[in-house]
C-alpha positions in Angstrom: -31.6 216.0 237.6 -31.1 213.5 234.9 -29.3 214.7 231.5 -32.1 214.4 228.5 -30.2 212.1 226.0 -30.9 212.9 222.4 -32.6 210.4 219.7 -30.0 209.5 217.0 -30.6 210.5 213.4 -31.8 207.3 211.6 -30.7 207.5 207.9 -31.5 205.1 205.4 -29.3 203.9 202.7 -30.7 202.6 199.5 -28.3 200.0 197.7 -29.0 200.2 194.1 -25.9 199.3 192.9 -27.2 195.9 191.0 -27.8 196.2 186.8 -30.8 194.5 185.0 -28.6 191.6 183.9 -30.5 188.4 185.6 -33.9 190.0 184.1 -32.7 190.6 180.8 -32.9 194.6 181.1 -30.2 197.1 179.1 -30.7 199.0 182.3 -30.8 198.7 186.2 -33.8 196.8 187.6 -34.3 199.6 189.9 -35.1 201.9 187.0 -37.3 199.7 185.3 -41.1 200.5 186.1 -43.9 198.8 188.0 -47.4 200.1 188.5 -46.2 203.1 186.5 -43.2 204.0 188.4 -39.4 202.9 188.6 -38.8 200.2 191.0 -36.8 202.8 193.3 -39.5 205.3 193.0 -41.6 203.1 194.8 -38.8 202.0 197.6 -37.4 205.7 198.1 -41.7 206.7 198.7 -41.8 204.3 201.4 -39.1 206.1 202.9 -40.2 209.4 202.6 -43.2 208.3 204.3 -41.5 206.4 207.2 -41.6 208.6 210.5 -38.9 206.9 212.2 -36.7 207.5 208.8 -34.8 211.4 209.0 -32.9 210.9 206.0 -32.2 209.0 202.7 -29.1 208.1 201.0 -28.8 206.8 197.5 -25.9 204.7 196.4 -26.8 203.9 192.3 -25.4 201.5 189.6 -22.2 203.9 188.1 -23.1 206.0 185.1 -27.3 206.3 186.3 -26.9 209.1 189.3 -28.4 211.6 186.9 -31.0 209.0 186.3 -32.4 209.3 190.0 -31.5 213.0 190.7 -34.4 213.6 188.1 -36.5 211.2 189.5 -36.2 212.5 193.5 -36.4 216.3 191.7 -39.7 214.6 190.1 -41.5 213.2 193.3 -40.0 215.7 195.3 -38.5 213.8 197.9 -37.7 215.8 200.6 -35.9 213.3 202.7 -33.1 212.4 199.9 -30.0 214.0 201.0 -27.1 212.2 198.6 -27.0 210.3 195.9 -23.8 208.8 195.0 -21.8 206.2 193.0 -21.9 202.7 194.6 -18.6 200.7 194.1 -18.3 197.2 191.9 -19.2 195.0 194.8 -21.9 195.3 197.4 -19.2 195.2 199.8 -17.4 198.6 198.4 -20.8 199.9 197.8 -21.4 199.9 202.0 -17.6 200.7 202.9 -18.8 203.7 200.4 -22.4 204.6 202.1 -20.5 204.4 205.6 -17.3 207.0 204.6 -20.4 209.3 203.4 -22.2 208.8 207.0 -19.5 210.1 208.2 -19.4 213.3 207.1 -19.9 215.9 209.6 -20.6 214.1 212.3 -18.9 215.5 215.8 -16.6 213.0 217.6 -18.4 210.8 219.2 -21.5 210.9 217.6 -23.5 208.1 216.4 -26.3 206.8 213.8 -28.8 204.2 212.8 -28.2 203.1 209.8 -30.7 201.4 207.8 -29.2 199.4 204.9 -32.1 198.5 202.2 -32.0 196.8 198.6 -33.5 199.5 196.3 -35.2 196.2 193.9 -37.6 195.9 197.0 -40.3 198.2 196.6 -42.9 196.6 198.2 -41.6 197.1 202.2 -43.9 197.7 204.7 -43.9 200.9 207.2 -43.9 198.2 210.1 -41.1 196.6 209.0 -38.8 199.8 209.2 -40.0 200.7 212.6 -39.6 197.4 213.9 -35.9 198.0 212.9 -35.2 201.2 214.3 -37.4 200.4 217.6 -34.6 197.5 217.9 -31.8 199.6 217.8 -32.4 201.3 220.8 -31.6 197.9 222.4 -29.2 196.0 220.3 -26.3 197.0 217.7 -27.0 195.0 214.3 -30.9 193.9 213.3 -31.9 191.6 210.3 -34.8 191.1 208.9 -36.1 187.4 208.4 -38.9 185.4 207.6 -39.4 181.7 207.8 -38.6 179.3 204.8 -41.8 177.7 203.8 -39.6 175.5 201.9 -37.6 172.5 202.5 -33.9 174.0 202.0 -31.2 171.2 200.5 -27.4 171.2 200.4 -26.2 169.6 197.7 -22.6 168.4 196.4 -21.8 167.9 192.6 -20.5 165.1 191.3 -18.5 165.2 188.1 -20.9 165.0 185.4 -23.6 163.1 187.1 -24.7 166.1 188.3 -26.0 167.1 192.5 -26.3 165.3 195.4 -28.3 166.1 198.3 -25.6 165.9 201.5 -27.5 167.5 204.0 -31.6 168.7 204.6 -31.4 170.9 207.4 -34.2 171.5 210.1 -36.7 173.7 208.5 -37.7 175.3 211.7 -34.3 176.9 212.5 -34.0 178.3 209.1 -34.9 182.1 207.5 -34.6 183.9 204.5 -32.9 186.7 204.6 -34.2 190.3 203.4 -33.3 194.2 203.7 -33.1 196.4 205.5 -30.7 195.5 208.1 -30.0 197.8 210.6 -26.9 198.6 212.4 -25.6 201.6 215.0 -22.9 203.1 212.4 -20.1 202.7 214.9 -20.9 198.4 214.8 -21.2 198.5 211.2 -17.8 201.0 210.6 -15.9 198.7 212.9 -17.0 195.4 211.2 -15.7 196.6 207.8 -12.5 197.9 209.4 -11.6 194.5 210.9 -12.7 192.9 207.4 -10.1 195.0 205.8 -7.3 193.4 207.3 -8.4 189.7 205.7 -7.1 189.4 202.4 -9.8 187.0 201.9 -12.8 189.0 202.5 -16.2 188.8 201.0 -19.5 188.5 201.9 -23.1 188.9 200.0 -25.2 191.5 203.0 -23.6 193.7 206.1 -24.8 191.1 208.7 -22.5 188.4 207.4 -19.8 190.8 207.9 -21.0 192.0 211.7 -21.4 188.3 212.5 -17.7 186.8 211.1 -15.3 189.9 211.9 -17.3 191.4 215.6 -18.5 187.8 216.4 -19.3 189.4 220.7 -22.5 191.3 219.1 -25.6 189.8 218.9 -27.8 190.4 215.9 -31.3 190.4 216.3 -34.1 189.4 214.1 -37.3 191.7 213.2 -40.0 189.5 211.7 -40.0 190.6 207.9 -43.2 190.4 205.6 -43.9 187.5 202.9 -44.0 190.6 200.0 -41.2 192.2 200.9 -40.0 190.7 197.7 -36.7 191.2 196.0 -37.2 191.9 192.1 -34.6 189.5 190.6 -36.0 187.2 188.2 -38.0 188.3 185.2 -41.2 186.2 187.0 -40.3 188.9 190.1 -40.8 191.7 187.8 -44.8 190.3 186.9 -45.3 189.3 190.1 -44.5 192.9 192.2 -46.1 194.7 189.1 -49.6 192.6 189.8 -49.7 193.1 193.9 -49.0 196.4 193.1 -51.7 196.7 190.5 -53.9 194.6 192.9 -52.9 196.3 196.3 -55.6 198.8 197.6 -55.3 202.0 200.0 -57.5 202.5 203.1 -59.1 205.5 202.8 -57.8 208.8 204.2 -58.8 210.3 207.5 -61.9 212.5 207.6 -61.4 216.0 208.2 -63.2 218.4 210.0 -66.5 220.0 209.5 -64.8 223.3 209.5 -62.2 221.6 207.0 -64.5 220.5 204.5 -65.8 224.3 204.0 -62.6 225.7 204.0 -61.3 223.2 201.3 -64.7 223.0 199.1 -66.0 226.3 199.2 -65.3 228.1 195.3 -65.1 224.7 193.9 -66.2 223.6 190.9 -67.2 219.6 191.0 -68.5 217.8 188.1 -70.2 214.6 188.7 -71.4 212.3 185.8 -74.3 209.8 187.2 -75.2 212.1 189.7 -79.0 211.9 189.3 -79.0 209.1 192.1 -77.1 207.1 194.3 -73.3 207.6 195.4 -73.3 210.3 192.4 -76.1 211.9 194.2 -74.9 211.8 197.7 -71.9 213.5 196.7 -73.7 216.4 194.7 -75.3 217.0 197.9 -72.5 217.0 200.6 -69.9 218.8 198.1 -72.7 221.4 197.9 -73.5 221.3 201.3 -69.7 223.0 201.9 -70.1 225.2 199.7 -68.9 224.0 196.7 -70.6 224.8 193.0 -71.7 221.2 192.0 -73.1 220.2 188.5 -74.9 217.0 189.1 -75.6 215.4 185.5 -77.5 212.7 184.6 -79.7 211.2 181.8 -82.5 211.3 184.0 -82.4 214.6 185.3 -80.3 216.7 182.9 -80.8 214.5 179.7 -77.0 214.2 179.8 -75.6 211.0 178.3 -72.5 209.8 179.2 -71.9 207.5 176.4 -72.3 210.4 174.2 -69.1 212.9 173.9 -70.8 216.0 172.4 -73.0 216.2 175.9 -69.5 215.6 178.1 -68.2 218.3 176.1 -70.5 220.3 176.8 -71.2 219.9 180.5 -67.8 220.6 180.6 -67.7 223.6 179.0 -70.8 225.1 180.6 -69.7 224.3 183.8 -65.8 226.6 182.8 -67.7 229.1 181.5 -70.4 229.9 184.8 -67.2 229.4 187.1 -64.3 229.9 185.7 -62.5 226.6 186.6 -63.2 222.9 187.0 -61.8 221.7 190.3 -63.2 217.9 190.6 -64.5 215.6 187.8 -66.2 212.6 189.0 -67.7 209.7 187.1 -70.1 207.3 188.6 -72.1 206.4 185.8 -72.6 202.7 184.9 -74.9 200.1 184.0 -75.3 196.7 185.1 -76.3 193.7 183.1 -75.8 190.4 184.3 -76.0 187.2 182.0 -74.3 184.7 179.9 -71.9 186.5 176.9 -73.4 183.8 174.1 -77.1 185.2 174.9 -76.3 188.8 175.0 -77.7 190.5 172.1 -75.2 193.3 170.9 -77.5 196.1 171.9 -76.7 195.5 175.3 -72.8 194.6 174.6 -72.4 198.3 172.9 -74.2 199.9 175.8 -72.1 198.4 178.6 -68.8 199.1 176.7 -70.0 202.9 175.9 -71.3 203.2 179.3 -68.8 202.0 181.7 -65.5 202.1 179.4 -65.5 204.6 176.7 -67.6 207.1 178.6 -65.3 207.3 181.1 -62.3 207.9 178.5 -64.0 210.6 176.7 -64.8 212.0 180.2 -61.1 211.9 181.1 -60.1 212.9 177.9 -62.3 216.2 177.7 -61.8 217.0 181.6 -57.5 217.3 181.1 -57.6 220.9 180.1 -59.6 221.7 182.8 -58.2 220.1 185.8 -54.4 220.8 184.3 -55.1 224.7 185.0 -56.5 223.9 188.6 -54.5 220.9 189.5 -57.5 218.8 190.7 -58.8 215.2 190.3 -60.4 213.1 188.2 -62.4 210.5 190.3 -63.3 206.9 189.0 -65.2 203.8 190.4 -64.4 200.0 189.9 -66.0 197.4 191.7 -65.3 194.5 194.1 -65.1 192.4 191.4 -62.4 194.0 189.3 -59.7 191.3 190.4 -61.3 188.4 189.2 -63.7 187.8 186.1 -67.0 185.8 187.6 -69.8 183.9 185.2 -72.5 186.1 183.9 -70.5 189.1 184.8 -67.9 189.3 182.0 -68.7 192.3 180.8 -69.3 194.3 183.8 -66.3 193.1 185.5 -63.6 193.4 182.4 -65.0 197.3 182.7 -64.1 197.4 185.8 -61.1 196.5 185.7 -60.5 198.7 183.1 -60.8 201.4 185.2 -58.3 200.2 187.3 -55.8 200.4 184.8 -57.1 203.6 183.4 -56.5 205.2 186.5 -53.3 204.2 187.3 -52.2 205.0 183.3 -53.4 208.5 183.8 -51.9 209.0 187.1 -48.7 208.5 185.4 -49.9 210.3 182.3 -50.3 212.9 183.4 -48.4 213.6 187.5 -46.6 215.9 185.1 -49.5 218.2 185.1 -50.2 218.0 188.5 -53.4 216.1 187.7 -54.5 213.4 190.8 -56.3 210.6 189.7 -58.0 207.7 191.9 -60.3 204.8 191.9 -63.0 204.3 194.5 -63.7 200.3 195.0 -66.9 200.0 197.0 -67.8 196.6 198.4 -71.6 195.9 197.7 -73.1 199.0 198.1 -77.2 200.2 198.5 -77.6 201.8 195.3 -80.6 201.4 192.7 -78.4 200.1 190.2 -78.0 197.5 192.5 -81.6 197.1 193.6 -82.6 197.0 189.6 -80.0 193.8 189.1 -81.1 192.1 192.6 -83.9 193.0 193.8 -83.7 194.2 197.8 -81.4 192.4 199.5 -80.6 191.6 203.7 -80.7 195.4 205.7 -77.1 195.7 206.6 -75.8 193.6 204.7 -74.6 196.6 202.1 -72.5 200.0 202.6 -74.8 203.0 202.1 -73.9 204.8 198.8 -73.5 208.1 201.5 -70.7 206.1 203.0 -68.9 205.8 199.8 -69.3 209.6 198.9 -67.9 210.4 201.9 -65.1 208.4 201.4 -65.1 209.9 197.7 -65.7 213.6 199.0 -62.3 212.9 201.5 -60.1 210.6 198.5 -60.9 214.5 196.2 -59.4 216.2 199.1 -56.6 214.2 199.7 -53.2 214.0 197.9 -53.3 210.8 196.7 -53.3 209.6 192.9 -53.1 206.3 191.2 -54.8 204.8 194.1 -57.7 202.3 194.1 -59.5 202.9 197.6 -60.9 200.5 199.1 -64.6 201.0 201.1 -65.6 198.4 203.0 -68.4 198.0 206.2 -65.4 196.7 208.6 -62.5 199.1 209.1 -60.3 198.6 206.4 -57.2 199.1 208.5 -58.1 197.1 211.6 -54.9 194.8 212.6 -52.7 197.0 210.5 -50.0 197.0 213.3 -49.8 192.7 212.6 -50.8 192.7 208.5 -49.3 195.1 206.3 -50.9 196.8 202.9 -50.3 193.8 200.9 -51.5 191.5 203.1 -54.5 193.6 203.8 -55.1 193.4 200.3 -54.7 190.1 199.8 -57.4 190.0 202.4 -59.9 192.1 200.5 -59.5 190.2 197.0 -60.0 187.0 199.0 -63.5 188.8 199.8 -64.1 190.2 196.3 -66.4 187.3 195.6 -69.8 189.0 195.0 -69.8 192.4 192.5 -70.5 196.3 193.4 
């Protein structure tokens, strides 16, 4: 009978030894924020998430531990076990991570060890378990991706300045990245024989691998074009706009059984529910047993773009029940046409409409949802990532909700407040049928797809998230294209408007 040989623990150490000095920061890049969040808060998330990660080890810049105790005691990272002082080099910084690997292990016992630069936050989930998948064949793993770019070497000459020498063949060459992965055994032994050369230095772990146990192979995972390292001050806009621009599939529907277990008791608000995705929610949150107050001009004389009526829908809808669960706002007006022959009438009506009713919405539904800890849901459309002709106001509103949503996510995590974003492509909706008139069968989502999605995004956990809805499964080929690139993808096809 053949002995059952145990998984190793895989443990992943984040290096965030670097300070903010080639961005021009007083502090560590990894504290700076992006997308509302410091940069490790967003590498340490993808970690938590990661199924083939156990555990998490933090080695930070001297004098900022207390720094990212208070932001893992914040998120509530569950998978963070140390966090500790990383050394003056990146070398000492890894001799540093491995002493604390150590610790408690029985004799012969080994690790994987995943080595990751906390300034890039934007790794994908297939990336990691390519890594730790590799291990169970080989002893050290890079990641790589091909240069798209010509690489020179160059030799200086005095003061008349570089020389190329040497253009190497593009096709043999990759740029490096993190994490690299390594059995801790392989990577302990490297760093011991290193120790005995007086000259020793070296800029990653797999350099060291490579020069002081040259008999091990190191194999290369395929890394991901955004697994960008935040360096430069131009790194710092560019990861903050994928983030701002990246979009999440939308969660797995539950059950039947789950939907009236989680709705039934709760209180949902929905502005613009007189018709359309407003009103398809209305009906399937009340459908599970929910208390829904649907309110719209045309049915309850509620106007959005006034605040007295949102306070007071509001407050009737507290004082029947007793609490206010889910706030939802699908109100919105279309008007398409060039800015220099828009009369102001309808300029003031699409600002109070689709932006400052939604503030004043948000702004009277806090109190509410802060007792309950429940969500406040907002809609952008396909055509929030890029201003189009005749749309200019419609689509800078949109895009305002973007941002509002992922301000108040922020805003307000603190009070256990969730707030997302739906993003629907071109949905059947009679806003949509007023602006053009009917259009191909099939060739729009039905506005009881998208409050379905929006009934599942309420009952999620999710917050600062813009949701994507689309006809074609959002996720299809996720195993090849990671979230980036799958939104890259959908901004390519934001070409057309809600």
């Amino acid at each position: 009978m053949s002995q059952h040989i145990a998984k190793p623990r895989t443990t992943a150490v984040i290096l965030a030894g670097g300070t903010g000095q080639r961005v021009g920061l007083s502090i560590p890049k990894q504290l700076l924020k992006i997308a509302g969040k410091a940069v490790i808060e967003h590498t340490l998330t993808t970690f938590e998430k990661a199924d083939s990660i156990d555990d998490v080890i933090v080695l930070m810049a001297p004098g900022y531990v207390p720094d990212i105790e208070k932001i893992v005691a914040k998120a509530g990272f569950k998978k963070v076990k140390k966090i500790i002082e990383g050394g003056s080099t990146r070398n000492e910084t890894t001799e540093r991570a491995i002493e604390a690997l150590g610790e408690g292990l029985a004799e012969g016992e080994d690790l994987n060890v995943l080595f990751h630069d906390a300034v890039r936050p934007l790794l994908a989930q297939r990336v990691i378990d390519d890594c730790v998948a590799a291990l169970e064949r080989y002893q050290a793993v890079d990641v790589a991706i091909p240069s798209a770019d010509t690489i020179i070497v160059t030799r200086t000459h005095g003061e008349d300045g570089e020389f190329i020498t040497e253009i190497p063949d593009r096709s043999r060459l990759r740029r490096g990245q993190t994490p690299q992965a390594f059995k801790l055994s392989t990577i302990r032994r490297a760093y011991e024989v290193a120790a005995g050369d007086p000259n020793f230095q070296a800029t990653d772990d797999c350099s060291v691998v490579l020069k002081y146990l040259p008999d091990v192979p190191i194999h290369v995972v395929a890394g991901d074009e955004y697994n960008m390292k935040v360096t430069q001050p131009v790194d710092v806009f560019i990861a903050d706009k994928l983030f701002q621009l990246a979009s999440t599939a939308a969660p797995e529907q539950v059950s039947e059984q789950a939907y009236r277990e989680l709705l039934t008791g709760k209180t949902v608000v929905i502005f613009g529910g007189s018709y359309g995705i407003g009103k398809d929610i209305a009906e399937l949150a009340e459908s599970y047993g929910s208390k829904v107050y649907a309110l719209g001009r045309s049915t309850t004389g509620t106007h959005v773009e006034n605040p007295e009526e949102v306070d007071d829908a509001l407050s009737k809808a507290y004082a029947e029940t007793g609490r206010i669960d889910y706030v939802v706002n699908t109100a919105g007006v279309l008007r398409i046409g060039k800015l220099a022959e828009t009369d102001n009438a309808t300029i003031e009506e699409a600002l109070k409409v689709n932006y400052l009713a939604p503030v004043q919405i948000a702004r009277s539904a806090y109190k509410y949802l802060a007792e309950t800890k429940g969500q406040l849901l907002l809609y952008t459309s396909s055509s929030y990532t890029r201003g189009r002709a005749e749309y200019s106001l419609y689509s800078s509103t949109k895009a305002a909700m973007v941002n509002l949503t992922q301000a108040l996510s922020d805003e307000w995590a603190g009070d256990g407040i969730r707030v997302n974003c739906i993003n629907p492509e071109r949905t059947a909706t009679p806003m949509r049928t007023k602006a053009f008139g009917q259009e191909p069968a099939g060739s729009l989502l039905s506005s009881e797809a998208v409050a379905r999605t929006s009934l599942d995004v309420l009952l999620s956990e999710l917050t600062g998230h813009v949701i994507d809805v689309r006809q074609q499964d959002p996720t299809a080929g996720a195993a090849k294209a990671s979230g980036f690139e799958q939104a890259l993808a959908s901004v390519l096809d934001r070409q057309d408007g809600m």
